[in-house]
TORDO-398602 format. One record per residue: residue in one letter; x, y, z of N, C-alpha, C in turn. Coordinates in pm, whole numbers. Layout:
PT  type      nu      nv      nw     cau     cav     caw      cu      cv      cw
PT     a       X       Y       Z       X       Y       Z       X       Y       Z
...
END
This chain:
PT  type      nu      nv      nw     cau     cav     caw      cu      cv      cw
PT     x    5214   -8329    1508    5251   -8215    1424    5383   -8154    1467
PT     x    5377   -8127    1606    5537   -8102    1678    5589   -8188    1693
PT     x    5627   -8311    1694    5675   -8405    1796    5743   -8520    1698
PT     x    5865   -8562    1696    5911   -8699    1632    5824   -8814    1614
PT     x    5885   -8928    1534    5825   -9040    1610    5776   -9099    1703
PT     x    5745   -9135    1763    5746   -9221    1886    5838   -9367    1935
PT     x    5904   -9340    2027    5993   -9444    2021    5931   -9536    2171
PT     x    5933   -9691    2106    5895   -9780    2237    6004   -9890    2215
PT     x    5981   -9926    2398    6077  -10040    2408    6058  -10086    2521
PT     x    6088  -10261    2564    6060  -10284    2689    6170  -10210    2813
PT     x    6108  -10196    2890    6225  -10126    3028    6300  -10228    3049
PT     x    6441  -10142    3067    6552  -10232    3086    6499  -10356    3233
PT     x    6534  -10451    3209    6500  -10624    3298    6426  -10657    3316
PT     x    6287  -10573    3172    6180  -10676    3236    6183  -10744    3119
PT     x    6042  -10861    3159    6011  -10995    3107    6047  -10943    2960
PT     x    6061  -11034    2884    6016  -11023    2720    5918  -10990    2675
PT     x    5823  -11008    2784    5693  -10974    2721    5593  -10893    2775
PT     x    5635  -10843    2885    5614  -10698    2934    5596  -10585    2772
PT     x    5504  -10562    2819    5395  -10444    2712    5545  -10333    2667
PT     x    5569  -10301    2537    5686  -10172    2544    5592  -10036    2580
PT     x    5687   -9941    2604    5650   -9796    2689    5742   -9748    2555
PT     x    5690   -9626    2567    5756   -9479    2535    5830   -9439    2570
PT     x    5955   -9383    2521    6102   -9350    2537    6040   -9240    2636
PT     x    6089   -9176    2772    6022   -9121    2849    6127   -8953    2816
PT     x    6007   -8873    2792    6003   -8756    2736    5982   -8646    2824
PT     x    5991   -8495    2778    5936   -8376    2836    5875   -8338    2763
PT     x    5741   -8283    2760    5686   -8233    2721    5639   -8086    2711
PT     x    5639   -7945    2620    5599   -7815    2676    5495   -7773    2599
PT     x    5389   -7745    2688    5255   -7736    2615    5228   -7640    2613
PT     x    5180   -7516    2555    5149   -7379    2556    5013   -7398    2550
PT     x    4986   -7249    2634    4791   -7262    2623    4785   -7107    2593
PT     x    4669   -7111    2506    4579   -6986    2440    4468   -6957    2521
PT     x    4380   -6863    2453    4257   -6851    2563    4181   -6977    2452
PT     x    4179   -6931    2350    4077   -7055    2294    3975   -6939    2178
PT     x    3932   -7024    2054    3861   -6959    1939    3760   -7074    1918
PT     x    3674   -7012    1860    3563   -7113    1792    3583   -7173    1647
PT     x    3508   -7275    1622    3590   -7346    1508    3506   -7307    1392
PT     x    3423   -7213    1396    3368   -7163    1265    3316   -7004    1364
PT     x    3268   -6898    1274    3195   -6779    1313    3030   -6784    1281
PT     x    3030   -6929    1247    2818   -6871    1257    2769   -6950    1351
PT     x    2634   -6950    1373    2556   -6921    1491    2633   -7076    1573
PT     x    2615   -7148    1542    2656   -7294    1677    2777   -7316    1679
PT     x    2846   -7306    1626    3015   -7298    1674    3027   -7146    1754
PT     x    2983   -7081    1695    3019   -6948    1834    2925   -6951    1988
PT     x    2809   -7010    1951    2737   -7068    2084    2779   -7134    2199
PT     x    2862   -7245    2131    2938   -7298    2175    3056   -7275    2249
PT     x    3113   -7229    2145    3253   -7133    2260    3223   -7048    2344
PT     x    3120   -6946    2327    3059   -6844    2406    2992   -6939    2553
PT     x    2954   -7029    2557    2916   -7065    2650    3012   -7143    2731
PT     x    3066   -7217    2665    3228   -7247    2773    3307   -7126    2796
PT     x    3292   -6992    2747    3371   -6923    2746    3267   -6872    2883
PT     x    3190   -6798    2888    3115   -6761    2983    3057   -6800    3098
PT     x    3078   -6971    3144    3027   -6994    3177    3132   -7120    3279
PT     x    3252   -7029    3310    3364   -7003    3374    3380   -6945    3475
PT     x    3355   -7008    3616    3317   -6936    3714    3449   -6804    3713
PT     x    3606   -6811    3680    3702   -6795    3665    3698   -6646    3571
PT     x    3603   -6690    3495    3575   -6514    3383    3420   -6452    3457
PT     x    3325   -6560    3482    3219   -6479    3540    3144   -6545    3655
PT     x    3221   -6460    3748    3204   -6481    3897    3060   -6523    3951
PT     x    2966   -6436    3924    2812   -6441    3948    2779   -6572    3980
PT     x    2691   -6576    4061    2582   -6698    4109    2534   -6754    3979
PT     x    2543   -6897    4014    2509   -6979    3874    2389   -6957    3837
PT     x    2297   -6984    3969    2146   -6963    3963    2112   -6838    3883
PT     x    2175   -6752    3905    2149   -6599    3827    2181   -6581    3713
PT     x    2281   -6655    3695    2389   -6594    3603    2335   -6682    3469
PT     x    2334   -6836    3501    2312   -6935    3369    2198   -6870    3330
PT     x    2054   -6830    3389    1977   -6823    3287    1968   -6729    3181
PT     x    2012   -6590    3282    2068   -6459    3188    2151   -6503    3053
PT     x    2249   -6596    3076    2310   -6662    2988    2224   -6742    2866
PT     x    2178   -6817    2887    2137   -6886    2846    1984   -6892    2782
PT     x    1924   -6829    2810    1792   -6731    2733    1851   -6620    2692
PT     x    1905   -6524    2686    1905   -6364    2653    2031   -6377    2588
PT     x    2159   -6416    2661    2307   -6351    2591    2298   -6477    2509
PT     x    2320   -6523    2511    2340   -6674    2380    2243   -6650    2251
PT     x    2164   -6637    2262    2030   -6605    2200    2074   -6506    2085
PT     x    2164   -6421    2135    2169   -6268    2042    2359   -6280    1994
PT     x    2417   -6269    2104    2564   -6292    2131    2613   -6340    1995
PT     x    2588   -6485    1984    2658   -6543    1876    2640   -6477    1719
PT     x    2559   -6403    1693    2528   -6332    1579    2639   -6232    1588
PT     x    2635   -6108    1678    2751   -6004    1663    2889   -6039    1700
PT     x    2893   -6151    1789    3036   -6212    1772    3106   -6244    1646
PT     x    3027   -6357    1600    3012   -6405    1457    3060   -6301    1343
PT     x    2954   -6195    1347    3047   -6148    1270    3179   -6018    1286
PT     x    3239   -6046    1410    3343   -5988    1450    3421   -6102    1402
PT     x    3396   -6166    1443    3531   -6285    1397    3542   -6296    1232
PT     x    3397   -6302    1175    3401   -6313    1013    3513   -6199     948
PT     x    3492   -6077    1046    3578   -5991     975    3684   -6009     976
PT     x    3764   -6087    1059    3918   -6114    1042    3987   -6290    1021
PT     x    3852   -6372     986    3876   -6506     948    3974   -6478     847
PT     x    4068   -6597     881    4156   -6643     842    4042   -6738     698
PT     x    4040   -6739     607    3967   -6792     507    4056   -6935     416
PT     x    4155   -6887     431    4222   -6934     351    4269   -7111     417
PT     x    4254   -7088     552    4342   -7177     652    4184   -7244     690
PT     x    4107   -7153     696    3954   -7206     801    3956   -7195     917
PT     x    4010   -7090     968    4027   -7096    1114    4048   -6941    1152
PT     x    4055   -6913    1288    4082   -6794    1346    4195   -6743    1345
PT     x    4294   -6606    1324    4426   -6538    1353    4472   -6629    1454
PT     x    4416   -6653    1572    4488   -6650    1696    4549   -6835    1683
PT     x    4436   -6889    1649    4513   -7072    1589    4612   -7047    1492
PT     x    4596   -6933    1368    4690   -6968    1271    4858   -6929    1395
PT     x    4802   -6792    1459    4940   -6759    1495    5002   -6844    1611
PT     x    4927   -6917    1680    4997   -7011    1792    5010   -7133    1741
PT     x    4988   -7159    1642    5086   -7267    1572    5186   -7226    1482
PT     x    5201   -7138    1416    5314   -7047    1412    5406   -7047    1547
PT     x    5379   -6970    1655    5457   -6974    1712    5499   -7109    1781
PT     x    5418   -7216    1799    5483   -7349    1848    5532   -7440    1726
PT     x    5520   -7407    1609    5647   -7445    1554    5783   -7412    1531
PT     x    5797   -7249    1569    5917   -7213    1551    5994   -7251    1715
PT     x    5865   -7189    1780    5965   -7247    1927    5990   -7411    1907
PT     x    5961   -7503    1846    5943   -7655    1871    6092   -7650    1815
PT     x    6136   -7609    1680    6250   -7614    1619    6342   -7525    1715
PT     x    6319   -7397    1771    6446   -7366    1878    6515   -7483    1987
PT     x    6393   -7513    2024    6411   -7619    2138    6496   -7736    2094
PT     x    6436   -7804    1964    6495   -7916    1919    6660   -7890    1880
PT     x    6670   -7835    1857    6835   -7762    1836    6885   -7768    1974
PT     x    6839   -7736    2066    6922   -7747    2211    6923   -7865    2266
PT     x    6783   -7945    2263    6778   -8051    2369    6731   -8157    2264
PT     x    6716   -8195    2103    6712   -8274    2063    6550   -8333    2064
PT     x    6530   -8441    2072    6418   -8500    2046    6367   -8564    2148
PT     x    6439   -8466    2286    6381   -8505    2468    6283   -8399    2475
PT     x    6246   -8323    2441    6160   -8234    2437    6051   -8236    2357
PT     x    5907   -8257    2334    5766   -8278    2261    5713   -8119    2307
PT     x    5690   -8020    2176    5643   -7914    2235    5478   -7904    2113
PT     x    5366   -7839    2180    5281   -7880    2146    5204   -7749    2224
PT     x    5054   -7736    2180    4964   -7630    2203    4782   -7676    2225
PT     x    4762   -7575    2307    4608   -7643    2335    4520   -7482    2348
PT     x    4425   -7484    2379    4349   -7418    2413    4236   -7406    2534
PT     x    4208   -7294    2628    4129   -7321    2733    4024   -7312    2721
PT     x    3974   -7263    2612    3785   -7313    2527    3821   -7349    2379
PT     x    3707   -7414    2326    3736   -7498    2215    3808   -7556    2194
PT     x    3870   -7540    2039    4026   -7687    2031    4156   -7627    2013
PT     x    4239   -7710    1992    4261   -7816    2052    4225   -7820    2233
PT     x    4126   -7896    2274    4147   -7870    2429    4278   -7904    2478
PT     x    4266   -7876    2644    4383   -7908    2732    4400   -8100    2720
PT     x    4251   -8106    2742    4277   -8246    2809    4349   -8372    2669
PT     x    4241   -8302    2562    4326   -8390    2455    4503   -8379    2443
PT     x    4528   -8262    2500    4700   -8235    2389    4756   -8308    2550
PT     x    4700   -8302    2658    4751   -8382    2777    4754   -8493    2760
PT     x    4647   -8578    2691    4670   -8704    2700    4780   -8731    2549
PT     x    4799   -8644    2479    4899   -8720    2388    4955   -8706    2400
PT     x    5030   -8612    2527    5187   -8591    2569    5188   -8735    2656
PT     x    5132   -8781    2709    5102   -8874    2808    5145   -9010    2709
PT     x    5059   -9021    2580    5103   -9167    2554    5231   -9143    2451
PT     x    5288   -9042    2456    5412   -9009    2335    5495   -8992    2435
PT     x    5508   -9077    2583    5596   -9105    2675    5648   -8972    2768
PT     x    5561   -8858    2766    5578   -8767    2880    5583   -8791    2976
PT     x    5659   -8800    3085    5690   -8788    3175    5669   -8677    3293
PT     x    5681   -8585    3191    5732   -8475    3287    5655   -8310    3134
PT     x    5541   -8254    3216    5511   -8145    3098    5500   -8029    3167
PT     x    5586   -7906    3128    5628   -7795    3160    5491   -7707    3066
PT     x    5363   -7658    3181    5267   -7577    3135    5287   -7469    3169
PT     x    5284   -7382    2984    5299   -7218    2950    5183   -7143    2913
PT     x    5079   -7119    3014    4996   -6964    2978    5086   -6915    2912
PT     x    5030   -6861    2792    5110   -6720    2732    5032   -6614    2756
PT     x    5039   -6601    2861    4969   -6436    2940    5085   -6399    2984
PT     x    5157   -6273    2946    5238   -6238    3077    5228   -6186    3172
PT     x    5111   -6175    3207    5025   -6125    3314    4988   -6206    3397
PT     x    4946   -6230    3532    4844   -6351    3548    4733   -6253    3588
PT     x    4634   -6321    3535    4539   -6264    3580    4442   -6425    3618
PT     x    4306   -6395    3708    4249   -6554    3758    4164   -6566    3617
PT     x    4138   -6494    3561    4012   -6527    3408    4069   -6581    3301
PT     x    4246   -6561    3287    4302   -6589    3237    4464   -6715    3268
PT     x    4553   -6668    3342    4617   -6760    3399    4556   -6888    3477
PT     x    4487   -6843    3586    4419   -6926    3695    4369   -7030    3606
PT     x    4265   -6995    3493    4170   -7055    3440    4265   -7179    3340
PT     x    4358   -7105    3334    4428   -7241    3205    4459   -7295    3298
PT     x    4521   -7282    3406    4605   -7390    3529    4523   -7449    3573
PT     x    4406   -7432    3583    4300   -7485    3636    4236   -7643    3535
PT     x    4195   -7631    3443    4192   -7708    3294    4346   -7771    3267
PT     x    4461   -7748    3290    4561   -7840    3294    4583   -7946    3402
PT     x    4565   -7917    3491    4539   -7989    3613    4403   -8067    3630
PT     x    4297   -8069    3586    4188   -8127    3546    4197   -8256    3426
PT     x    4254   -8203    3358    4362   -8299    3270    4404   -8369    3358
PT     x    4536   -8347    3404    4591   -8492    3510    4549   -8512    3604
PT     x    4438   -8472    3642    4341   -8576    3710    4249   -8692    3650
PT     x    4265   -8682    3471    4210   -8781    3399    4329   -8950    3361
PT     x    4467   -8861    3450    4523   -8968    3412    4553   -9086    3537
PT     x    4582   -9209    3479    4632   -9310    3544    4769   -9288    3611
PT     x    4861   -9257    3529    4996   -9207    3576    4968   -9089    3536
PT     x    4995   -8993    3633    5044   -8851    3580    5186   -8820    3560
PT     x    5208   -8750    3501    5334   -8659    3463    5371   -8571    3592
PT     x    5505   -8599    3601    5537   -8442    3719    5501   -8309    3604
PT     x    5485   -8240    3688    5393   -8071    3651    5483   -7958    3685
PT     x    5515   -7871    3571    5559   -7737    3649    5500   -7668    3543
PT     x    5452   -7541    3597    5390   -7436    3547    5504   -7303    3548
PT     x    5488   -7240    3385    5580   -7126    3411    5512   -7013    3447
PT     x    5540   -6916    3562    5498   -6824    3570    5477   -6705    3529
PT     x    5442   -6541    3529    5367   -6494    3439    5501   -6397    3413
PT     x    5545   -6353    3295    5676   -6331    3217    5681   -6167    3206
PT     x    5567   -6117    3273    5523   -5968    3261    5675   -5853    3242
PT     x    5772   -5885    3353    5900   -5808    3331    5997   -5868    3282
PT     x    5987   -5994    3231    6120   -6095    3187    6203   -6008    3084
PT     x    6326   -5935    3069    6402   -5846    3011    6379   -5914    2854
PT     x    6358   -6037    2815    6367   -6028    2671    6239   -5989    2621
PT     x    6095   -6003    2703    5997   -6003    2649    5974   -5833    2675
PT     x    6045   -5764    2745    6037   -5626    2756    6092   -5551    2587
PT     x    6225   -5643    2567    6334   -5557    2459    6254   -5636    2366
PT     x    6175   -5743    2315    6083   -5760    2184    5996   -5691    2174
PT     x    5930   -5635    2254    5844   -5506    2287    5831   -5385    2247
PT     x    5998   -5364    2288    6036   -5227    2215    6075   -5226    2085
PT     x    6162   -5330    2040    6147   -5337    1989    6075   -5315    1821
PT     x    5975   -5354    1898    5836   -5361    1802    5769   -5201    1766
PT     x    5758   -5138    1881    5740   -4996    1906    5821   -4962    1788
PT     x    5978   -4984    1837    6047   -4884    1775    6093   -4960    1597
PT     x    6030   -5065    1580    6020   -5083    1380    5903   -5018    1397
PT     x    5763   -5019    1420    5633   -4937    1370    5690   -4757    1397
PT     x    5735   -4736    1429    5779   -4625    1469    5839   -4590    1307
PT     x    5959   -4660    1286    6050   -4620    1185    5993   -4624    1080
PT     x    5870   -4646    1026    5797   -4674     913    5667   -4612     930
PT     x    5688   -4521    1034    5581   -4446    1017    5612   -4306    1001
PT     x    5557   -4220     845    5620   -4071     831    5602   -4000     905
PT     x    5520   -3986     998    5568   -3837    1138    5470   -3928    1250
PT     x    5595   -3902    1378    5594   -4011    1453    5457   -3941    1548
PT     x    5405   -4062    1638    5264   -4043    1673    5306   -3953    1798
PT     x    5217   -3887    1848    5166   -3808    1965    5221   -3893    2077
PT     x    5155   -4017    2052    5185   -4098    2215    5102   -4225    2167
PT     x    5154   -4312    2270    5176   -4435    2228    5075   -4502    2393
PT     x    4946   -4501    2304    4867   -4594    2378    4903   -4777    2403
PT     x    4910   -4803    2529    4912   -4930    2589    4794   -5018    2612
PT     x    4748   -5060    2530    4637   -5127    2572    4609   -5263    2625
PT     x    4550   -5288    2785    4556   -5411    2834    4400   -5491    2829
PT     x    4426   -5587    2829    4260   -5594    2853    4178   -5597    2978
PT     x    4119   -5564    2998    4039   -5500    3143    3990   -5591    3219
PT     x    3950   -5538    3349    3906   -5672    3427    3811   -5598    3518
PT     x    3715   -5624    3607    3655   -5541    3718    3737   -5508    3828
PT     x    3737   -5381    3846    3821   -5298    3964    3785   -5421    4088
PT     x    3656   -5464    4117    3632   -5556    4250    3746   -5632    4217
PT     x    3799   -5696    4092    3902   -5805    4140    4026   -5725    4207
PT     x    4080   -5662    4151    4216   -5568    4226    4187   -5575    4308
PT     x    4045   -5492    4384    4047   -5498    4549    4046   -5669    4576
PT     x    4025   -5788    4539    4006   -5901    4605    4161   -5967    4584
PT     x    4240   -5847    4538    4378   -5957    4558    4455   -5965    4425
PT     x    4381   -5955    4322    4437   -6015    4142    4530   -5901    4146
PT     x    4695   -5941    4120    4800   -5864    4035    4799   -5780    3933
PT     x    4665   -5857    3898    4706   -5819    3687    4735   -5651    3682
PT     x    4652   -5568    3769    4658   -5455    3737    4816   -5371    3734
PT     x    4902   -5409    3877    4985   -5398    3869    5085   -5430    3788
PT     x    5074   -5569    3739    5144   -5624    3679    5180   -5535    3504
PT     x    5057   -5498    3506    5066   -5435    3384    5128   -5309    3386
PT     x    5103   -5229    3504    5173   -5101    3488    5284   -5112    3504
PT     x    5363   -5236    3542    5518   -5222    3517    5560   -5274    3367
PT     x    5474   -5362    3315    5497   -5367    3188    5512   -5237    3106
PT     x    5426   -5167    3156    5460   -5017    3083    5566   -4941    3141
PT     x    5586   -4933    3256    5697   -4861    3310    5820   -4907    3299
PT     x    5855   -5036    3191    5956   -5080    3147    5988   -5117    3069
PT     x    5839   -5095    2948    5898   -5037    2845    5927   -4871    2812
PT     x    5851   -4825    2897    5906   -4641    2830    6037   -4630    2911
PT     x    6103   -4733    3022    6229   -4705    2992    6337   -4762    2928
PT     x    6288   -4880    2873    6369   -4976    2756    6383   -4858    2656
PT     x    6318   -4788    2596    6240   -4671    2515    6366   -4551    2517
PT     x    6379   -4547    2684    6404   -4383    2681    6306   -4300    2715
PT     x    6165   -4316    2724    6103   -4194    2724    6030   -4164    2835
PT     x    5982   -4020    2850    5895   -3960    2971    5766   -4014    2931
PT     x    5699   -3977    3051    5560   -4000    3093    5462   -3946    2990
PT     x    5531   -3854    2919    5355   -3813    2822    5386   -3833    2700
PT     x    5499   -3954    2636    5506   -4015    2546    5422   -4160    2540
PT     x    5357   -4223    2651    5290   -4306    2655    5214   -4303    2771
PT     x    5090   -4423    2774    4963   -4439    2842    4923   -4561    2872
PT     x    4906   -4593    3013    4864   -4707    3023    4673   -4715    3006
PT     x    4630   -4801    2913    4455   -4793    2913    4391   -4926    2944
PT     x    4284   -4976    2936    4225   -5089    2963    4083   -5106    2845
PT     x    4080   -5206    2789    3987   -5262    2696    3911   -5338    2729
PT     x    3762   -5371    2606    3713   -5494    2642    3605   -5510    2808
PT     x    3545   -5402    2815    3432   -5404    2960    3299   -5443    2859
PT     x    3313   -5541    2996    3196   -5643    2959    3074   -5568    3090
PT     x    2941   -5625    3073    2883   -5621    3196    2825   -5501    3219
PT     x    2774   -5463    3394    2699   -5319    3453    2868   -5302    3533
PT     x    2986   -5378    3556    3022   -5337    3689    3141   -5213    3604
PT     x    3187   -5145    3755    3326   -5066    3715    3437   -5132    3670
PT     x    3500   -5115    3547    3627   -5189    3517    3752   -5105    3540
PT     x    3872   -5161    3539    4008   -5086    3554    3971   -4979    3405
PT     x    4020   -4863    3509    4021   -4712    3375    4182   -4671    3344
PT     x    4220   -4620    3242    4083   -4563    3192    4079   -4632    3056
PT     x    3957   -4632    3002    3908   -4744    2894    3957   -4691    2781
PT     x    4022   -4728    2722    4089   -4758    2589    3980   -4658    2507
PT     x    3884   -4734    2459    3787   -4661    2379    3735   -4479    2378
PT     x    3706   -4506    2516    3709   -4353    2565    3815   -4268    2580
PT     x    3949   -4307    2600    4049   -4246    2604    4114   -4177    2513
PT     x    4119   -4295    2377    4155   -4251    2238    4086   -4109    2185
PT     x    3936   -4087    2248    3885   -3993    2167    3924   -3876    2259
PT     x    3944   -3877    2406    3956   -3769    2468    4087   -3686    2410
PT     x    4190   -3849    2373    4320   -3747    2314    4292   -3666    2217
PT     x    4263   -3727    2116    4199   -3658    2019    4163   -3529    1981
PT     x    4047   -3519    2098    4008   -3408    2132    4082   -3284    2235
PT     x    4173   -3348    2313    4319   -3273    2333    4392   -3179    2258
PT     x    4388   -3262    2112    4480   -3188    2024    4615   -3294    1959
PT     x    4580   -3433    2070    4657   -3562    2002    4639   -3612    1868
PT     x    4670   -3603    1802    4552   -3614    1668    4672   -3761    1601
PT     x    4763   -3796    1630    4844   -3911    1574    4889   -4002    1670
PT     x    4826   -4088    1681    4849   -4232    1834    4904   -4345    1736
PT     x    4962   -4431    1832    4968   -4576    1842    4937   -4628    1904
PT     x    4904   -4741    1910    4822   -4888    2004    4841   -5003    1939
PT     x    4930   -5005    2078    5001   -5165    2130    4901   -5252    2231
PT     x    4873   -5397    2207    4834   -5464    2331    4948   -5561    2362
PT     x    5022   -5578    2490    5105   -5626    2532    5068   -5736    2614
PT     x    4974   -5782    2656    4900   -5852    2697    4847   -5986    2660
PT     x    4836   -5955    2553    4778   -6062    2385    4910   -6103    2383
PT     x    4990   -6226    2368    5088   -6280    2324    5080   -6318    2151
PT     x    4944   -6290    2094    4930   -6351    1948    4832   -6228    1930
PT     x    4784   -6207    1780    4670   -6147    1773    4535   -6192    1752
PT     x    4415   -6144    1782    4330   -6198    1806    4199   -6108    1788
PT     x    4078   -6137    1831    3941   -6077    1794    3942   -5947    1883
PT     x    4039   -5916    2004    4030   -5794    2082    4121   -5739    2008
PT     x    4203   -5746    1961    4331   -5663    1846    4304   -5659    1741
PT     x    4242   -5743    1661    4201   -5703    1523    4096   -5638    1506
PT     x    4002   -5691    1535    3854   -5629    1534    3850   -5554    1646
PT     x    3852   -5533    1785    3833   -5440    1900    3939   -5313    1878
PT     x    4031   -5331    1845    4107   -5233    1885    4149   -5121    1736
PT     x    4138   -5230    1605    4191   -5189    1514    4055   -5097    1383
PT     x    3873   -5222    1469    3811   -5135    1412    3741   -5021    1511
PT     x    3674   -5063    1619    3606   -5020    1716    3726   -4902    1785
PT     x    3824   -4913    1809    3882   -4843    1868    3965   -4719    1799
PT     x    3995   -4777    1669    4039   -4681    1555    3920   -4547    1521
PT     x    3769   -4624    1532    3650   -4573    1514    3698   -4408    1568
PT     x    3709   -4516    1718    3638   -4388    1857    3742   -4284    1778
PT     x    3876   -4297    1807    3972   -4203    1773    3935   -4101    1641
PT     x    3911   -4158    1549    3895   -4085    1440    3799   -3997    1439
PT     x    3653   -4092    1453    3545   -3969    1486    3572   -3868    1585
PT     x    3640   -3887    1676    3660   -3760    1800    3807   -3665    1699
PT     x    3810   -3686    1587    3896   -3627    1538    4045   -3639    1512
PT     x    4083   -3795    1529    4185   -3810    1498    4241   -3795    1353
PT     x    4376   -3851    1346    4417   -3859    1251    4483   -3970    1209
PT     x    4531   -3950    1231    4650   -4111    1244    4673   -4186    1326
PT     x    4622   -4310    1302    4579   -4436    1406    4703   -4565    1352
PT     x    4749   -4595    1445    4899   -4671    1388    4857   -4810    1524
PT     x    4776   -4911    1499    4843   -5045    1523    4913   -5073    1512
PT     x    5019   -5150    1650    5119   -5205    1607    5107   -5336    1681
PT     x    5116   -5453    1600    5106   -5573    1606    5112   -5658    1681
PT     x    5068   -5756    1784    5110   -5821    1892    5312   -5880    1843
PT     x    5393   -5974    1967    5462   -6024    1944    5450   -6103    1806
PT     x    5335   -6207    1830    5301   -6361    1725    5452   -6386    1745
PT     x    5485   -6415    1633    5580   -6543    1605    5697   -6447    1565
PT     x    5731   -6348    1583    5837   -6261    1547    5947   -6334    1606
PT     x    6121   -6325    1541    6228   -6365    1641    6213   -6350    1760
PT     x    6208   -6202    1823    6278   -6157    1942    6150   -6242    2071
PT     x    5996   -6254    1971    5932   -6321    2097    5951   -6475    2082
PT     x    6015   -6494    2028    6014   -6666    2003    6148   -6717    2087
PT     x    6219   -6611    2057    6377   -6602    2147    6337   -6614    2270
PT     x    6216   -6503    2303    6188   -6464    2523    6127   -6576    2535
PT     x    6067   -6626    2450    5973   -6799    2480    6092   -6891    2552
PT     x    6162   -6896    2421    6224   -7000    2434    6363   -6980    2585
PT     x    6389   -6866    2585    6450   -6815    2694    6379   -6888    2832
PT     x    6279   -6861    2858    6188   -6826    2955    6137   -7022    2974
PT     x    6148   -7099    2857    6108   -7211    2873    6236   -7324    2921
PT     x    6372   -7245    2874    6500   -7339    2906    6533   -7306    3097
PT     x    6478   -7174    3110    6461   -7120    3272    6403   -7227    3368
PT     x    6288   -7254    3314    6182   -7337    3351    6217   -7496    3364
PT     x    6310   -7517    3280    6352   -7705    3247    6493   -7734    3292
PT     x    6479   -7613    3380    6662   -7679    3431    6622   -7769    3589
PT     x    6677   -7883    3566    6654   -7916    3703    6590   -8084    3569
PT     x    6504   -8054    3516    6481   -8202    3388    6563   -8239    3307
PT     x    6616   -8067    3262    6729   -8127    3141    6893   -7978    3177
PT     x    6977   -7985    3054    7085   -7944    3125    7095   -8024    3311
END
């Protein structure tokens, strides 16, 4: 779907009849978290249980953890998932926001790229539950003469439930191969100056099209258990400089925006303060006109459409809001397709240039 022809030929001095190879390529594979391939009960079962069942997202003892899983949350889960996702299916395509928009965005990045480096570059997309998996889009970089595949989490965060976990499943991949590919992984893009100024960007068009500008401008990340921060994970930090560089890309003070956290799963304490609860406290402040951004989400998805836009719009309103202003992940906009592609020519110097 990304990728030219395929070109073969025998290697220069061997026999005549030596097997031909694949014109030897680079390959850049982007990874998602991953969607289910329908919203009713066994396709969401399905994902829900590779999704959960990730030592990487849920730490817990297997012994403990699978059966809870697997009698009780599976059992019920896939019904109210199901229809979270129904509410923002893509109908038209058959598929989820987050597939339509990361193939969106790996076709426009595929065409940036091809403009610079031509038809040495195969750029292509997978997912770390459901499809496309890792291991399939690995092995077809593999026989479409990769050489060499430059793997992009689009987290700009790392976090281990999320970064760790795709690096983890890419590398599991080339352990399925005979020849592997040399490997470089790009790292997590959290302050990279273009993905800061598409950011603001973005802020500042929802801004201009909105008739009286909001109170303050909620940040929403998605949450993780406070135990990981103490065991070492960045993400938390990582995120508060994402915010502390956009309110000064911005221009603005401290009580023009908020850093919050979404999405607590579980009994344990998560990073505060929670999105949900927060929205209504403003509210009830006297904030009565917000925005909410997730910067985190590189595409949009079932925590941004449905979590944030119904559930979270909810909280706000009933606690008395007024004006609730989503504003849209990157997806496939110029300025994030530009920091991609920025951030991916960073990454390939030393293969190409």
């Amino acid at each position: 779907m990304f990728d030219a022809p395929k070109v073969e030929a025998c290697p220069i001095h061997a026999p005549s009849d030596h097997p031909k190879v694949p014109k030897p390529r680079t390959g850049v594979l982007l990874a998602n978290l991953g969607t289910p391939d329908h919203y009713t009960y066994w396709p969401m079962r399905r994902y829900l249980n590779e999704f959960l069942s990730d030592r990487r997202v849920i730490d817990y003892s297997p012994w403990k953890w699978q059966p809870l899983l697997q009698l009780i949350i599976l059992t019920k889960r896939p019904f109210t998932s199901g229809e979270a996702y129904k509410s923002i299916w893509n109908e038209d395509k058959g598929e989820s926001p987050l597939m339509t928009i990361t193939r969106d965005q790996t076709e426009k990045l595929s065409a940036t790229l091809r403009e610079r480096y031509g038809d040495d570059v195969m750029v292509d997309f997978c997912m770390r539950y459901g499809n496309p998996s890792t291991k399939s889009k690995v092995r077809k970089m593999v026989e479409a003469g990769c050489n060499r595949i430059l793997f992009f989490p689009l987290y700009p965060h790392y976090a281990g439930a999320t970064s760790a976990t795709a690096n983890d499943q890419f590398f599991r991949a080339l352990m399925q191969e005979a020849w592997q590919p040399t490997a470089r992984v790009v790292e997590p893009y959290f302050e990279n100056t273009l993905y800061i100024d598409a950011l603001a960007k973005s802020v500042e068009k929802a801004y201009s099209e909105i008739e009286e500008r909001p109170d303050i401008l909620v940040v929403s990340y998605h949450g993780m258990p406070q135990r990981y921060l103490r065991q070492g994970d960045p993400y938390h930090c990582q995120c508060q400089k994402t915010t502390r560089l956009l309110k000064e890309r911005l221009g603005w003070d401290d009580t023009q925006i908020v850093t919050t956290f979404q999405s607590v799963f579980g009994p344990e304490e998560w990073l505060r303060p929670y999105t949900v609860e927060h929205v209504a406290e403003l509210a009830r402040e006297g904030k009565k006109k917000i925005a909410v951004m997730a910067p985190a989400f590189s595409a949009d998805c079932i925590e941004t459409l449905e979590e944030i836009n119904e559930e979270i719009r909810e909280s706000f309103e009933e606690a008395g809001g007024e004006q609730f202003t989503y504003i849209p992940c990157l997806n496939d906009d110029q300025d994030h397709i530009k920091a991609l592609a920025s951030i991916v020519g960073d990454n390939l110097k030393g293969w190409l240039d």
